[in-house]
KEMARKE-70556 format. One record per residue (C-alpha): residue in one letter; x, y, z. Coordinates in nm, 2 decimals. Each point is the difference from the previous one (the first is absolute). Example, Ala and Ser with C-alpha at 12.3 -4.5 7.8 and 13.67 -1.06 7.14 Angstrom:
2
 code      x      y      z
    a   1.23  -0.45   0.78
    s   0.14   0.34  -0.07
//
This chain:
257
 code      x      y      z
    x   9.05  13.83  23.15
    x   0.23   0.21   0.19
    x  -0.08  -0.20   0.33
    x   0.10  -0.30  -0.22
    x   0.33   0.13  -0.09
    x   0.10   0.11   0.39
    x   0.02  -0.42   0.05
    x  -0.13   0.03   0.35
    x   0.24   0.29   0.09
    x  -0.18   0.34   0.15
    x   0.26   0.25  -0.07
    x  -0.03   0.39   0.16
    x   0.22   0.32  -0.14
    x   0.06   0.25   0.24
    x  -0.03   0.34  -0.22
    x   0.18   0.33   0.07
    x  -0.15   0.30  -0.19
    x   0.27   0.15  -0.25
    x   0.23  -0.32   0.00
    x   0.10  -0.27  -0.19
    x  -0.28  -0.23   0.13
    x  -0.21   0.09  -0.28
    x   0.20  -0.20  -0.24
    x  -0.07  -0.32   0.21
    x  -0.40   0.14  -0.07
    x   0.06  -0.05  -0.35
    x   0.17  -0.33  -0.01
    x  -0.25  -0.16   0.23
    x  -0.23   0.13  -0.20
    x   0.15  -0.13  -0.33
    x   0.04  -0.37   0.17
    x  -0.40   0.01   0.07
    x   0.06  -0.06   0.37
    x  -0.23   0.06   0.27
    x   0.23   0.22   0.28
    x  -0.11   0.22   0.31
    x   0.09   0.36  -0.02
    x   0.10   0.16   0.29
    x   0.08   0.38  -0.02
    x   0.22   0.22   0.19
    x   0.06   0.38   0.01
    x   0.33   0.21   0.02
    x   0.02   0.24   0.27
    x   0.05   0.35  -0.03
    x   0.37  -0.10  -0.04
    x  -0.07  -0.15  -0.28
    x   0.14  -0.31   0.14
    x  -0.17  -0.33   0.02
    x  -0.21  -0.05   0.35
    x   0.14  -0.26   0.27
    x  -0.33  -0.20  -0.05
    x   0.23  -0.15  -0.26
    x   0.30  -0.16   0.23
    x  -0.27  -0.21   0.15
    x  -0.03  -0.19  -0.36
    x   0.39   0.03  -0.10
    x   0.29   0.14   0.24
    x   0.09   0.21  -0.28
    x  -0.34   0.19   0.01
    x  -0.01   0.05  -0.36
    x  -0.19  -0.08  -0.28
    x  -0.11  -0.20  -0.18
    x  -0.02  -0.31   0.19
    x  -0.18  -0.31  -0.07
    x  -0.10  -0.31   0.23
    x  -0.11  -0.31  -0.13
    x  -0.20  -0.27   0.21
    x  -0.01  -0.34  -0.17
    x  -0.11  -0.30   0.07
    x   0.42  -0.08   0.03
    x   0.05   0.24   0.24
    x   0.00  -0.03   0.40
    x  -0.01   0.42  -0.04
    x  -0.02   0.30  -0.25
    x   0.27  -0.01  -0.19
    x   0.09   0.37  -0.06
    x   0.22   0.13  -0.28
    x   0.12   0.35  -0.03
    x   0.18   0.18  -0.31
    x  -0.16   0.10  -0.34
    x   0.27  -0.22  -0.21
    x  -0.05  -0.33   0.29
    x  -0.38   0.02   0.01
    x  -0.04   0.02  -0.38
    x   0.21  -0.31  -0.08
    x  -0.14  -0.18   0.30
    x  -0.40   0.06  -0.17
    x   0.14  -0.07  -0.33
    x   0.17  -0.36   0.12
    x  -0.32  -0.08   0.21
    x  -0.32   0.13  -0.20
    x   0.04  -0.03  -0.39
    x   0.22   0.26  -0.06
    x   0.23  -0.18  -0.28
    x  -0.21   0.17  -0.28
    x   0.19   0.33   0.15
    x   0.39  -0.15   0.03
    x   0.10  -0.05  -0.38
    x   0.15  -0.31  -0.10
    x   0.33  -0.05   0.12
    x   0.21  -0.13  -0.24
    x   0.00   0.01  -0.41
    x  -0.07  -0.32  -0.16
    x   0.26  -0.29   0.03
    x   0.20   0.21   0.21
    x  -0.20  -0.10   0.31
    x   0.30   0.00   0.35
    x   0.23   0.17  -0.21
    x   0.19   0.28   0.13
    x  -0.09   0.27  -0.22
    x  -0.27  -0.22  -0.15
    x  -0.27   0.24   0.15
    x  -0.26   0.22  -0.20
    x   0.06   0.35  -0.04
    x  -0.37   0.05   0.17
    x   0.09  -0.19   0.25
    x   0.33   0.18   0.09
    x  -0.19   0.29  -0.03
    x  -0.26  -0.10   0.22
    x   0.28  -0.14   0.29
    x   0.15   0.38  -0.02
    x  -0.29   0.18   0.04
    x  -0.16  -0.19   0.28
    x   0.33   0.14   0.22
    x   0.08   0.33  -0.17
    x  -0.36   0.14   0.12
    x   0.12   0.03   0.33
    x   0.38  -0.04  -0.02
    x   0.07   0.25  -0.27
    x  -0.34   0.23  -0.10
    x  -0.14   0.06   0.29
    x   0.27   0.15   0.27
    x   0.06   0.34  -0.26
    x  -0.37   0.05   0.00
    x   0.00  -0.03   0.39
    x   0.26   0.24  -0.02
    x  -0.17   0.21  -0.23
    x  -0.28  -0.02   0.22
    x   0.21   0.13   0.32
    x   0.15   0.29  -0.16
    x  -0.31   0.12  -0.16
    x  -0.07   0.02   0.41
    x   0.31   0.20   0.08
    x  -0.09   0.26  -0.27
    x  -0.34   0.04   0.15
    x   0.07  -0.04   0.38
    x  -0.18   0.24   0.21
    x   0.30   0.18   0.14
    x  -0.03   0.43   0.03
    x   0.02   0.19  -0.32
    x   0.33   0.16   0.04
    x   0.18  -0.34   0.03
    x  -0.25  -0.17  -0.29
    x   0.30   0.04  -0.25
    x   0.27  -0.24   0.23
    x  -0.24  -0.29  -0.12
    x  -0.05   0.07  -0.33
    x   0.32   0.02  -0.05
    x   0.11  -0.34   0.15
    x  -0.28  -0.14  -0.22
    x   0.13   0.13  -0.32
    x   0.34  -0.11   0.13
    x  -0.19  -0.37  -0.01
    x  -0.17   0.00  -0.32
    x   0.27   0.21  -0.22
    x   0.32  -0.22   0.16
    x  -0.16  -0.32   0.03
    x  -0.36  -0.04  -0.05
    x  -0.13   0.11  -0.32
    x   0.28  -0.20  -0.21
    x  -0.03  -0.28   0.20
    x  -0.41  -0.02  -0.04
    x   0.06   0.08  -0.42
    x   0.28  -0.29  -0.04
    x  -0.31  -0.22   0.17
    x  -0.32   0.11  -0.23
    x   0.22   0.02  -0.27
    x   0.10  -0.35   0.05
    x  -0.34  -0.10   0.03
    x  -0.15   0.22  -0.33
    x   0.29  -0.23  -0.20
    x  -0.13  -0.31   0.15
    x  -0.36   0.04  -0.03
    x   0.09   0.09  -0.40
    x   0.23  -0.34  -0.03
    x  -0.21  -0.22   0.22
    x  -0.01  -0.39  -0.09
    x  -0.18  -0.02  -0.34
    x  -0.18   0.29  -0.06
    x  -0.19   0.01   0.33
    x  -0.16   0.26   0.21
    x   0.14  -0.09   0.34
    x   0.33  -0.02   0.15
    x   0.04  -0.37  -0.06
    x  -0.16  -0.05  -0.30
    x  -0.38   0.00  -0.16
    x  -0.15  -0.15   0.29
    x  -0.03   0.20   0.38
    x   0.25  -0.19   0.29
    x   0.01   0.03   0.34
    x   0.32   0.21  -0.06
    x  -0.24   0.28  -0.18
    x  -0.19   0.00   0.33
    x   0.31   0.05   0.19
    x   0.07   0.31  -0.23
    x  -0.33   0.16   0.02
    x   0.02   0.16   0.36
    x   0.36   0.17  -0.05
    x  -0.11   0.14  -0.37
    x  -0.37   0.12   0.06
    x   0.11   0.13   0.30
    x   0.28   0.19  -0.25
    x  -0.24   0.08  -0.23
    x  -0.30   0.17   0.25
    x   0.31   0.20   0.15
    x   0.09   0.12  -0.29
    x   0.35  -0.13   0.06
    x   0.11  -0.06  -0.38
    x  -0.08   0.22  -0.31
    x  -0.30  -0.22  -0.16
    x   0.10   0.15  -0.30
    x   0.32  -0.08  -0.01
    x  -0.05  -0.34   0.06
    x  -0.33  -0.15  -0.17
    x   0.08  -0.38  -0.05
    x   0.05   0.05   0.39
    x  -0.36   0.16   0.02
    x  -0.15  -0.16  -0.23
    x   0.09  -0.36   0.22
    x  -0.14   0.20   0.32
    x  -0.35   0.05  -0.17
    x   0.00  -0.33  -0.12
    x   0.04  -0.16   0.39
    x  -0.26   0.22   0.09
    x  -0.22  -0.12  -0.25
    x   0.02  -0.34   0.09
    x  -0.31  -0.22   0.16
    x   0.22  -0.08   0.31
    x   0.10   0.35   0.02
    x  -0.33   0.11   0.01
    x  -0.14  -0.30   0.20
    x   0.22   0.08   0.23
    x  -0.03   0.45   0.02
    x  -0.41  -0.14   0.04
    x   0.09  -0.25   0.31
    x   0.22   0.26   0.21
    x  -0.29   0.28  -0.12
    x  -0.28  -0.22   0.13
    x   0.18   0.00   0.34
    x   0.17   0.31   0.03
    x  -0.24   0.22  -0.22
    x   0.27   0.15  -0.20
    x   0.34  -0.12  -0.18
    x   0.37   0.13  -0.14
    x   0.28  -0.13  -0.06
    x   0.24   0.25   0.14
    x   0.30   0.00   0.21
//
C-alpha cells in the first residue's frame, strides 16, 4: 500500500538527532509512504555534522529529496513548514488541510472556515512565532550552566535571570497561555488545534510543545488543556509509528531540544 501511495517517487529524509526532523517521521508515516531514513549525529557541539551540506547548503535538517519518474534529478526540499505542504500536495495529504471555505462562501474573502484559518496560522507560527523563545530558552539555560570557574559562576546566572525575568518568562506565558485558550475554544468541540480531526498544522506543533513539555519549560499544572493536547499527540498511531521507525534505526527516541 504505501509503495502505492509514493506514485513511483522514492523519497529519503536526512534525520538529525534532537531536531525537528522527527515531525517529518510522523507525517510520512501518517501518509503511509514508503521513505529512506538516513540518520545523522550532532557533534559534541551539539551542532549538526557537515555530512549534512553535501545534501542541502544549509546543512540542516530535515531535508527531503524526491526522485520521480518527472524528474531529470532529486528534487530536494528543506524547511519543516515547505516539506510538510509539499507531502501533503503530492501524497494524499488533503484529509490533514481542513476545508477551506464554509459553504456557499467558496473564493470569498473572508469566506474561509475557522479550521481552516486556524490551520493556515499554525502551519507558520511553529517556526515563526513558538519556536525562537524556546531556542532562547534553550541558550540561556546554557549560560547558567556554562562550565566557567566557581568564583565567576554567579556573572552567568545573573545574565540568565536578567533573560527570563525581563524578557523570557512573560513572553513564553503570553504564548502557552494563548495556546491553553485555543485548545479550550477549538472549532466545534474538538481535541486538536484545528478542530476534531488531527492536521498537518498539529504535526507542525508537536516538536516545539513536547520539546516544552520534556523540558519542563511550562507549569503542566497550570496549563492542562495545553497538556492534556500534548498527551493526546503522543498517543496517536502516527506518533507512535513514527517514535518505533526512528527507534528501529537509532535504538532509542526523544523528542527534545
Amino acid at each position: 500500500m504505501a509503495a502505492a501511495n509514493n506514485k513511483g517517487a522514492t523519497i529519503t529524509l536526512y534525520w538529525l538527532e534532537q531536531s525537528r526532523s522527527q515531525r517529518i517521521v510522523w507525517l510520512l508515516e501518517e501518509l503511509n509512504l514508503s521513505y529512506n531514513l538516513k540518520t545523522f549525529k550532532r557533534g559534541s557541539d551539539m551542532l549538526a555534522p557537515p555530512e549534512l551540506k553535501s545534501v542541502h547548503p544549509l546543512g540542516k535538517s530535515p531535508v527531503i529529496s524526491i526522485e520521480a519518474p518527472a524528474t531529470s534529478k532529486p528534487l530536494v526540499i528543506a524547511e519543516s513548514g515547505s516539506i510538510v505542504e509539499y507531502l501533503c500536495e503530492h501524497f494524499g495529504g488533503e484529509r490533514l488541510i481542513p476545508k477551506r471555505y464554509a459553504q456557499g462562501k467558496e473564493g470569498q474573502i473572508g469566506g474561509e472556515s475557522e479550521s481552516w484559518l486556524r490551520y493556515r496560522f499554525y502551519m507558520h507560527y511553529a517556526e515563526g512565532s513558538l519556536m525562537p523563545f524556546l531556542v532562547i530558552a534553550l541558550l540561556v539555560n546554557k549560560i547558567r550552566n556554562a562550565p566557567v570557574p566557581f568564583f565567576i559562576r554567579p556573572i552567568p546566572a545573573f545574565v540568565a535571570g536578567q533573560i527570563e525575568s525581563q524578557f523570557l518568562t512573560r513572553n513564553l506565558q503570553t504564548h502557552f497561555s494563548f495556546l491553553e485558550d485555543q485548545i479550550r475554544t477549538s472549532p466545534d468541540g474538538g481535541k486538536f488545534l484545528c478542530g476534531q480531526e488531527l492536521t498537518a498544522a498539529d504535526i507542525m506543533m508537536s516538536f516545539p510543545l513536547i520539546a516544552a513539555a520534556g523540558r519542563d519549560i511550562f507549569d503542566k499544572g497550570e496549563y492542562p488543556e495545553l497538556t492534556a493536547y500534548i498527551n493526546r499527540l503522543q498517543d496517536t498511531e502516527g506518533y507512535k509509528k513514527a517514535a518505533a521507525k526512528i527507534e528501529e534505526v537509532e535504538g532509542t527516541f526523544k523528542a527534545s531540544l
